[in-house]
C-alpha positions as CSV (number, residue, x, y, z in Angstrom):
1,X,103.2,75.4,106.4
2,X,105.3,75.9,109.6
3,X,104.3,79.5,110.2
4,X,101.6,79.4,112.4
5,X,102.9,79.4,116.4
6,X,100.6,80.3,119.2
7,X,99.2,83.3,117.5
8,X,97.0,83.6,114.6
9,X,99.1,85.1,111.3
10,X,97.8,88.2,109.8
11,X,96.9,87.6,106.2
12,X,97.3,90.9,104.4
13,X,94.2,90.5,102.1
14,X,94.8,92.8,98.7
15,X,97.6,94.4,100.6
16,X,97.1,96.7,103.6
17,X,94.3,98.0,101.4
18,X,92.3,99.2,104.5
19,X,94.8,102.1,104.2
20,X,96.3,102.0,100.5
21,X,95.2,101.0,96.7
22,X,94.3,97.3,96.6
23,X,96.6,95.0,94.7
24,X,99.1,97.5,94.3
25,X,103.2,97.2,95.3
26,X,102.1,100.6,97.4
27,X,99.7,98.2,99.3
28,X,101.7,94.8,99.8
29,X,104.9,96.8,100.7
30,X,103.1,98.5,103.4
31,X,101.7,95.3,104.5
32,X,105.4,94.3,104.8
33,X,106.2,97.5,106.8
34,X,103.2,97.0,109.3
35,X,104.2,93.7,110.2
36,X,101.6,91.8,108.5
37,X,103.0,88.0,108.2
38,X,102.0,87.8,104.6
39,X,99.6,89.1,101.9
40,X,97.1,87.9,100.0
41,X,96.6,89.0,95.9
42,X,94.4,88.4,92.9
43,X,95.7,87.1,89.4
44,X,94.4,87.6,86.1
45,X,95.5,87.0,82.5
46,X,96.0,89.6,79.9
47,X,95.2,89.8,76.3
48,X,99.0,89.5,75.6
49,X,99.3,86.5,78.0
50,X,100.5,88.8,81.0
51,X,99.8,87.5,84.8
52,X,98.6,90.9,85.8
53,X,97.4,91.4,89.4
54,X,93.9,93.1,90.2
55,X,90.7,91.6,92.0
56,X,88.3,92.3,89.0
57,X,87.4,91.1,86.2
58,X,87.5,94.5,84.4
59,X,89.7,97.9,85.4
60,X,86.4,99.9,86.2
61,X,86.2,100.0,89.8
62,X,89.5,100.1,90.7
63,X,91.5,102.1,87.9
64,X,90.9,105.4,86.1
65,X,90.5,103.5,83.1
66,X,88.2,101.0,81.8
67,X,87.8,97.7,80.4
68,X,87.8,93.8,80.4
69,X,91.4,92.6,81.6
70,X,91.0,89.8,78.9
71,X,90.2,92.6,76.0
72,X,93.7,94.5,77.0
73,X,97.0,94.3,77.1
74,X,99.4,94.5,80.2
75,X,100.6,98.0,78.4
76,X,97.5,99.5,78.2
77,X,96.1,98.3,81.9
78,X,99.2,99.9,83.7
79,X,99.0,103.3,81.6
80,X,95.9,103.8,84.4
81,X,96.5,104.3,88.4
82,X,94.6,101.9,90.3
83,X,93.8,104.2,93.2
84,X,90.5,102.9,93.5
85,X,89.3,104.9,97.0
86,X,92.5,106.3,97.7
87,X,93.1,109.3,94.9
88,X,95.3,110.6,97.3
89,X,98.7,109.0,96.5
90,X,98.2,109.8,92.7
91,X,100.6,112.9,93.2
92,X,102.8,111.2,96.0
93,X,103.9,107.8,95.0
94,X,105.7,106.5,91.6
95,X,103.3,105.2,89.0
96,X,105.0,101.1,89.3
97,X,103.6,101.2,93.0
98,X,99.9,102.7,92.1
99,X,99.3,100.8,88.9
100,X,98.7,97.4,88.7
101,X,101.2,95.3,88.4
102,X,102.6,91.9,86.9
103,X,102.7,89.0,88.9
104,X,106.6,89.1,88.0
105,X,106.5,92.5,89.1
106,X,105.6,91.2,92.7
107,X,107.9,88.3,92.3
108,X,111.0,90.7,92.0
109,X,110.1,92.8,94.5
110,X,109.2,90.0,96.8
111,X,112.3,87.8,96.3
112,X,114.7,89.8,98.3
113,X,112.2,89.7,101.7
114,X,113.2,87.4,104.3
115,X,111.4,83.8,104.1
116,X,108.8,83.9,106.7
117,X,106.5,86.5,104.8
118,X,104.0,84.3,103.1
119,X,102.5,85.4,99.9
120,X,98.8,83.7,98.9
121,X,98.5,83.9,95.5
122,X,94.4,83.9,94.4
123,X,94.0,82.7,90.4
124,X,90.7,84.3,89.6
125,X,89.6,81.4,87.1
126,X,85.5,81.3,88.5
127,X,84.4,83.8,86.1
128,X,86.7,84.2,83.4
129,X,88.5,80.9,81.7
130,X,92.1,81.4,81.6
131,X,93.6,78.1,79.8
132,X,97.3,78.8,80.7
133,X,97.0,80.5,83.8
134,X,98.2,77.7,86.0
135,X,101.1,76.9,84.1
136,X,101.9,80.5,83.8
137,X,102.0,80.9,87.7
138,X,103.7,78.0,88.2
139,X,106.7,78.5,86.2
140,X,107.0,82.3,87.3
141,X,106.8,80.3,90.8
142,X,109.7,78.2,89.7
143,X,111.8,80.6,88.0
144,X,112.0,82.9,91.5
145,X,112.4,79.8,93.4
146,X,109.6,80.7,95.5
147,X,107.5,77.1,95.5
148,X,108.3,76.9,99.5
149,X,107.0,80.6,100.2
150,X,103.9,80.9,97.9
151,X,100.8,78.7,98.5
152,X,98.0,78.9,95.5
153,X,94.2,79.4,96.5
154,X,90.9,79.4,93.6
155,X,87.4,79.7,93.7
156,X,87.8,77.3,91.1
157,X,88.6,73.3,92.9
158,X,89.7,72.3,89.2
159,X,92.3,75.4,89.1
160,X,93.0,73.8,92.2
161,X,93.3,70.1,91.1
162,X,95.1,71.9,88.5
163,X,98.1,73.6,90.6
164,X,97.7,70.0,92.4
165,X,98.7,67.5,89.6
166,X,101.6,70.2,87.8
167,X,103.7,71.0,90.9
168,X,102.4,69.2,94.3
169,X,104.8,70.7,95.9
170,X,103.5,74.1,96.1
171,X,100.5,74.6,98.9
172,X,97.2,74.7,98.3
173,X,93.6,76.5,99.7
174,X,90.5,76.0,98.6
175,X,88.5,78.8,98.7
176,X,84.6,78.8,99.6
177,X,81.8,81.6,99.6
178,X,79.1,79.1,101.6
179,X,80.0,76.8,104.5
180,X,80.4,73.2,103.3
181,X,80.3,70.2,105.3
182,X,83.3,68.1,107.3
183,X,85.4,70.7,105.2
184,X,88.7,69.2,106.6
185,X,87.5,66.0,105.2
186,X,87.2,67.5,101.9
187,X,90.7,69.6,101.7
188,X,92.2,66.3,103.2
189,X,90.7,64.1,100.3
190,X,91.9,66.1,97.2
191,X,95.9,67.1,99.3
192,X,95.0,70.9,100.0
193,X,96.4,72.1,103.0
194,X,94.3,75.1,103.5
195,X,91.0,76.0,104.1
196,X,89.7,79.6,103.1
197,X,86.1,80.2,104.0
198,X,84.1,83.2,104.4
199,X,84.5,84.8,107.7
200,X,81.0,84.9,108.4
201,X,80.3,80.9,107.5
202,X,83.2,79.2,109.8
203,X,81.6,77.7,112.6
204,X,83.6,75.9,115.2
205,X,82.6,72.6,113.7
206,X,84.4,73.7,110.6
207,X,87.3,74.4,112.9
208,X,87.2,70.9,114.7
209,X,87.2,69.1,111.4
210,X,90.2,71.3,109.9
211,X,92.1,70.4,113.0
212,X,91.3,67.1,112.8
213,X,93.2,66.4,109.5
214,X,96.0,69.3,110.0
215,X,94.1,71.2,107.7
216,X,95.1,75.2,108.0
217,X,91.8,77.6,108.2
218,X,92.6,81.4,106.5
219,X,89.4,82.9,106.9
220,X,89.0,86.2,104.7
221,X,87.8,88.9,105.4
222,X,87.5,89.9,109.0
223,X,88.0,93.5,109.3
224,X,85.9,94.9,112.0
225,X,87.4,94.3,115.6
226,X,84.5,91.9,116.8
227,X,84.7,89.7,113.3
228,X,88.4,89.2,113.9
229,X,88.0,88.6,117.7
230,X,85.7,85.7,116.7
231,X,88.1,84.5,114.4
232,X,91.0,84.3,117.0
233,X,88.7,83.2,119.6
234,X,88.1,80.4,117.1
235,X,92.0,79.6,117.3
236,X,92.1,79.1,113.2
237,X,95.7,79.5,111.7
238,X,95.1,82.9,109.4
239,X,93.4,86.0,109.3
240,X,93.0,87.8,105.9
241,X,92.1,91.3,106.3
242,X,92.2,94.5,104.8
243,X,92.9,95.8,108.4
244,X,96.8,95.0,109.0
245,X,97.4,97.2,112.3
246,X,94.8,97.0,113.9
247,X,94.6,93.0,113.5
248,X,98.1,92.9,114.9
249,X,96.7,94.7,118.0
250,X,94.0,92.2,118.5
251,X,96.4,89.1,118.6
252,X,99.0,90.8,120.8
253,X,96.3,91.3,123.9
């Protein structure tokens, strides 16, 4: 990926949504502002065939409206704020920046932003099956010219596969909730380039075996200051966090 020097890179997970709405423009521009070196965001499909980005499955927990993203259309979801914790901003910010937006919506904000900010696009296909959802991404992707400054991350290692076989081109993570075994082996033997466990689950042999076949580690989500002290001390490649400033202190001492 090239972006990784002597420092870990601060993964913006969600945005800098320890301070602002989750997967809101509010959120990854202020992640952009603070310094992060790239953010991390969630992609769903609509019931009119929108990319729309938002963590959950449904609106409920993060919107004042509510709903299956797969039952409505990209209309209906961004007539709601997605404020989530932070009702605060409902009166100070425009609705496109506290709603939640399109993945083109991202795409044309992002374009303009110099090179080195990395975006990490998630494709939430483990719970709901979204049959067009790669090729979808993928030409959005190519249509912004952004294949060299977007890597593609799943739950799902056939979404994976998937991103894999249509456009190789474009960087790859698998994703993991449990730790799995000479996991630098396994991202080597299907061409992914990263490796995205749970914070808690990397272990230093996970590390070792990542390093062994140039594999990148992004480990989500260390937000606490010991979790992400053990994750530099660890030496992997990314931090995703919800925490944006005060990562950046942590990898400056």
């Amino acid at each position: 990926m090239g972006w990784h020097n002597s420092m870990a890179d601060i993964i913006a997970h969600r945005g800098y949504s320890g301070k602002y709405p989750e997967n809101t423009l509010l959120a990854f521009k202020k992640a952009y502002e603070f310094g992060a070196h790239g953010f991390e965001l969630d992609v769903h499909m609509t019931k009119d065939g929108r990319l729309v980005v938002c963590h959950d499955e449904t609106i409920d927990r993060t919107s004042n409206g509510s709903g299956s993203i797969q039952e409505l259309t990209l209309k209906q979801i961004q007539s709601y704020q997605f404020l989530a914790e932070f009702p605060e901003f409902a009166e100070t910010e425009d609705h496109q920046d506290i709603t939640a937006p399109s993945l083109q919506e991202v795409f044309e904000w992002y374009k303009d932003l110099p090179e080195a900010f990395r975006l990490n696009i998630e494709l939430k296909t483990d719970i709901n099956h979204y049959p067009d959802i790669v090729q979808k991404t993928l030409s959005l992707v190519d249509e912004y010219g952004l294949a060299d400054r977007v890597f593609i991350s799943s739950f799902n290692a056939y979404t994976i596969l998937e991103v894999r076989e249509r456009n190789p081109e474009i960087e790859t993570g698998f994703l993991t909730l449990n730790a799995i075994l000479d996991a630098g082996e396994y991202c080597k033997r299907y061409g992914v380039e990263n490796y995205h466990p749970y914070h808690m689950m990397l272990s230093q042999a996970d590390v070792d075996s990542a390093k062994r076949e140039q594999v990148r580690v992004n480990a989500y989500t260390a937000n606490k200051p010991e979790e992400i002290q053990r994750m530099i001390a660890l030496d992997i490649e990314g931090i995703i966090t919800n925490e944006v400033e005060l990562a950046l202190s942590l990898i400056s001492k």
